[in-house]
N, C-alpha and C positions, 0 to 999 in steps of 0.2 A: 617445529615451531620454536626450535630453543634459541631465546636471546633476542628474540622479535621486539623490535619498536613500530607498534600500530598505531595510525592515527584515524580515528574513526571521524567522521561529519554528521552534522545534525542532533547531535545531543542532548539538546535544548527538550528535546522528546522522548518521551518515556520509552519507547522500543530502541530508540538509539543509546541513552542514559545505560539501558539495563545490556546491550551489550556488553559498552564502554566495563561497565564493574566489573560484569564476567568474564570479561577477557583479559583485564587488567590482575583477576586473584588466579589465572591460569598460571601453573611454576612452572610454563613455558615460555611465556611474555616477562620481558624484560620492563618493558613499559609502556604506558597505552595514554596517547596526547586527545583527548576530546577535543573538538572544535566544533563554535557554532554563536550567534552573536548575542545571546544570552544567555547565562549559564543556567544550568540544568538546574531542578528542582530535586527532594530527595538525596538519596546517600549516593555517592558518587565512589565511595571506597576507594582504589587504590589508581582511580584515573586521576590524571592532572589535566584542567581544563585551560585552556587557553581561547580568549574572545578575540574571534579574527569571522572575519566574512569571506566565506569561499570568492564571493565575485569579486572580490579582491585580488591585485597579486600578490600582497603581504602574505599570501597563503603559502609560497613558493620560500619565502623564508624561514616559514614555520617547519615544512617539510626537510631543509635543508640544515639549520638551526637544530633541529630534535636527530635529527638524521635517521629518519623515516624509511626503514623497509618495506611494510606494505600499509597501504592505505583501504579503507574498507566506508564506501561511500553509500550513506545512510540519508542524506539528506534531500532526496526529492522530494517537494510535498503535492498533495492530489487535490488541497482547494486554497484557494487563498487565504480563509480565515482570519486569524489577525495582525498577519504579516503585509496584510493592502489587498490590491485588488487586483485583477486577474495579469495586469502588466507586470506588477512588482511580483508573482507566482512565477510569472514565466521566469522571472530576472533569475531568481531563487534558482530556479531548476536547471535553465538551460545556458546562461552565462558563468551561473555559479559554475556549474560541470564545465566549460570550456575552459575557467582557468584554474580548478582543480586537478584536470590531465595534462595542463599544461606545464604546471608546477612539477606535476611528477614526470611529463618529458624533460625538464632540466636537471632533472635529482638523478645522479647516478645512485645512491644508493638503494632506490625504490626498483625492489622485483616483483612485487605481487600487488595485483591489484582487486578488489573486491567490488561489485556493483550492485546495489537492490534495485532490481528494476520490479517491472508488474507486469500481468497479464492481461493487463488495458493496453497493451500495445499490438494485442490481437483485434483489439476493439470489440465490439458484436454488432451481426447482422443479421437477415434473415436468407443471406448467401454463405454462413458460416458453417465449417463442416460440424462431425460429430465432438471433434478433439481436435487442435491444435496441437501438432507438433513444433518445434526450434526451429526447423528450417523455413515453416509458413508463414505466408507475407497474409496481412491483413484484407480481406476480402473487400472493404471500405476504408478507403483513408481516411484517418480525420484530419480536418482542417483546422481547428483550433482545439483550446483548453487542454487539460492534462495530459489525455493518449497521443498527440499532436508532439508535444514536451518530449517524453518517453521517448518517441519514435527518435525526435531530432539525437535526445541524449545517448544512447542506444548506436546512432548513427556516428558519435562522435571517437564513444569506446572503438568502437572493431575501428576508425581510423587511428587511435592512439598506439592499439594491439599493432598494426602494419608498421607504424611509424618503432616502435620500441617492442621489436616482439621476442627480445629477452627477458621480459618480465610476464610473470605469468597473470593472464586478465580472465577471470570468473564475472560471468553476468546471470544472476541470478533473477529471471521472472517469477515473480511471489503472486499465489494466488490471492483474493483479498482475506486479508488477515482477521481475524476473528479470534477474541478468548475474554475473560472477564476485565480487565485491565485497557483492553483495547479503546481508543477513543478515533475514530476513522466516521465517513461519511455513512458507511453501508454500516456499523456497530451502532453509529444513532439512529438509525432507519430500524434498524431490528430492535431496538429497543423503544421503538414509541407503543403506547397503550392500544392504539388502530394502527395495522398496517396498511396503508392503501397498496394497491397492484395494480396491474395494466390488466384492464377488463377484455378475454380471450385470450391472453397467455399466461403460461405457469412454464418462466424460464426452469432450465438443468443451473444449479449454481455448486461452485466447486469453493472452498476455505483451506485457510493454513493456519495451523493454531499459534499463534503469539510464540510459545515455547518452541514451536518448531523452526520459528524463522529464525528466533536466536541460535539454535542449534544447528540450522543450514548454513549461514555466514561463517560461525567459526569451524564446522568439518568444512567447508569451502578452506578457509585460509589453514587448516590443516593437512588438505590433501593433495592440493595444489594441481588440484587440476583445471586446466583454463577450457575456457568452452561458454556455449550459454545453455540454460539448465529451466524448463519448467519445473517450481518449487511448487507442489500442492498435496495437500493431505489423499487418502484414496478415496473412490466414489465419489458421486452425483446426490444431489438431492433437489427436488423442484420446489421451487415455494411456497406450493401448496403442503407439501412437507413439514416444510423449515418449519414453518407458521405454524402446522401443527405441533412442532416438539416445542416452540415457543407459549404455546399454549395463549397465543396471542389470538383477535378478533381481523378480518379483514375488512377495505372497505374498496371495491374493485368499481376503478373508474376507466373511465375512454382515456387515451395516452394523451389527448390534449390537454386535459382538464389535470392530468396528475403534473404537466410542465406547468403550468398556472397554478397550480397546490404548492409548489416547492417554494416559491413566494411568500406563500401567507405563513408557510412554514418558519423558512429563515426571520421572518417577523414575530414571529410568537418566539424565535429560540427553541424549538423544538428539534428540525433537521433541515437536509439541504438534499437539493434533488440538483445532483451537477448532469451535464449531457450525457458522459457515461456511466452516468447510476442509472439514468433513465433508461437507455439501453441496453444494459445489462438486465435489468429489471423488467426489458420486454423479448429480448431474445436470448436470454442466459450467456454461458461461455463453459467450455469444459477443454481442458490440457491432456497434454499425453506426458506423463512421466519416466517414460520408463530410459530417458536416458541418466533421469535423477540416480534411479537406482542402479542401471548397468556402470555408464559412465564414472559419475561422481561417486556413486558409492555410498549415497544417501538415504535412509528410512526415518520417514517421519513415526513419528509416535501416535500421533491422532491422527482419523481418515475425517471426512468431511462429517460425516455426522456424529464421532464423538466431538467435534471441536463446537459444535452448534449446542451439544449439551452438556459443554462444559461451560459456555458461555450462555446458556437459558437457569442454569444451576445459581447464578446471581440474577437473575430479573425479580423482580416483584412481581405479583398479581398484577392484571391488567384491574380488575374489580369493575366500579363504575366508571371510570377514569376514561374510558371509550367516551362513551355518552357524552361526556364533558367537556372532549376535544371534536368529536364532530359539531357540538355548537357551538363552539368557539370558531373552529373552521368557518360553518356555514354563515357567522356573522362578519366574519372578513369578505364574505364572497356572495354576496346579497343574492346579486343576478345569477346565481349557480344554487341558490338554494334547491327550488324543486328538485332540478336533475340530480342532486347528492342525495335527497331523500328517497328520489325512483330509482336508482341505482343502489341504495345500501336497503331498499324493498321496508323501508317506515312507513 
């Protein structure tokens, strides 16, 4: 790594932010360019940030400008939030990447390249095997929203690799991330005071502790090995589980009534129920690692269930705070009352 100029994406976010620092106080790195179109909050340490918009080509000067070895691309986001709505999401994800790889097909001096993908781009079904492996094609294609993104982005890397395959390209599938710090769709879903679930199943769900994701991107741009790579802590845990170590209350609805919940959810600020939360949430997903660790050469630090009780280790008591939100709930959703009260057995 010695003498490396990295330019990382998406910094504006606390997982990409806390890269940026730690890679920048490495006495490996020469220097480390953030980019992202607001600047980061918190201490930024020894990165220099620069406000440029991947969907931009300005990006392509940046890369050229700073003279950019390897680039380590952070910036896919999984909802729209408060960047717009699901068009301007796509823009973010799947334009931005188009001329992020493009920028660095012009750059001779870029040889490594870094990618955070997810394992939403396995999606889940109820044709889904035990584990996904690297080389398995999704059993269900999505047709839109995030996994959709993924796919295309994903599709766009291994053409970049053909096109420029003197530079070394790492695609990291990250299972969903979890740790105290984390702020993600499925981190506010585990932290509400009721969890609803899909009434008749108790998905397998797999995590990657926060700590570990930082630690897989930079042994990635340390070891240089290109490939794509399930990132995920060891073992399974099912939801009936999790929610146990959470020491959380459930409130198990029919799957239609929990797509009609996410609703009143996003209305109150509480959470968000996207397609593939809801999915995942009904038929789980589990990865196969082991070319993380033959391959790459990677050992995470947490398996799935310390990263779930390192992340229950800050919750609060649920207390009365249930009670309070199913009537809050039930009075968003009149015509749903009874059935929420003969399903949670009041």
């Amino acid at each position: 790594m010695a003498g490396r100029v990295v330019l990382v994406t998406g910094v504006s976010r606390d997982l990409g932010r806390r890269f940026a620092r730690a890679a920048a106080d490495h006495p490996a790195v020469e220097r480390v360019i953030g980019v992202d179109v607001v600047p980061p909050r918190g201490d930024v340490g020894g990165m220099s940030f620069v406000r440029a918009d991947i969907r931009n080509p300005v990006i392509a000067k940046v890369i050229a400008k700073e003279d950019v070895d390897t680039v380590v691309h952070m910036s896919i986001i999984s909802t729209p939030g408060a960047n717009g709505g699901r068009s301007t999401m796509k823009e973010l994800n799947v334009i931005g990447t188009m001329q992020l790889l493009a920028a660095c097909q012009k750059a001779p001096s870029v040889r490594q390249l870094v990618v955070k993908s997810t394992t939403h781009v396995y999606g889940a079904s109820s044709r889904d095997p035990a584990m996904f492996g690297e080389e398995m094609e999704p059993r269900r294609q999505s047709r839109s929203g995030y996994a959709k993104d993924v796919a295309e982005i994903e599709g766009y890397v291994r053409g970049f690799a053909r096109r420029r395959p003197e530079v070394l390209v790492t695609l990291l599938r990250c299972a969903n991330v979890l740790g105290p710090q984390v702020e993600s769709p499925i981190a506010r879903y585990l932290r509400m005071p009721l969890i609803p679930t899909v009434l008749g199943y108790d998905p397998r769900l797999q995590f990657l502790h926060e700590r570990d994701l930082l630690g897989a991107i930079g042994h990635a741009i340390a070891a240089e090995v290109p490939g794509t790579f399930n990132i995920a802590g060891d073992g399974l845990l099912t939801l009936s589980q999790l929610v146990r170590r959470l020491q959380r209350p459930t409130l198990p609805l029919p799957g239609f009534a929990l797509s009609g919940l996410g609703g009143v959810l996003r209305s109150m600020h509480v959470s968000e129920f996207s397609p593939e939360l809801r999915a995942l949430l009904t038929f789980g997903r589990g990865v196969d690692t082991t070319r993380m660790r033959r391959d790459l050469g990677f050992e995470p630090r947490y398996s799935t269930a310390s990263t779930v009780d390192d992340f229950a280790s800050n919750l609060i008591p649920t207390g009365g705070r249930a009670e309070r939100l199913l009537a809050d709930i039930e009075r968003h959703l009149p015509s749903q009352r009874e059935s929420l009260e003969q399903v949670a057995g009041r």
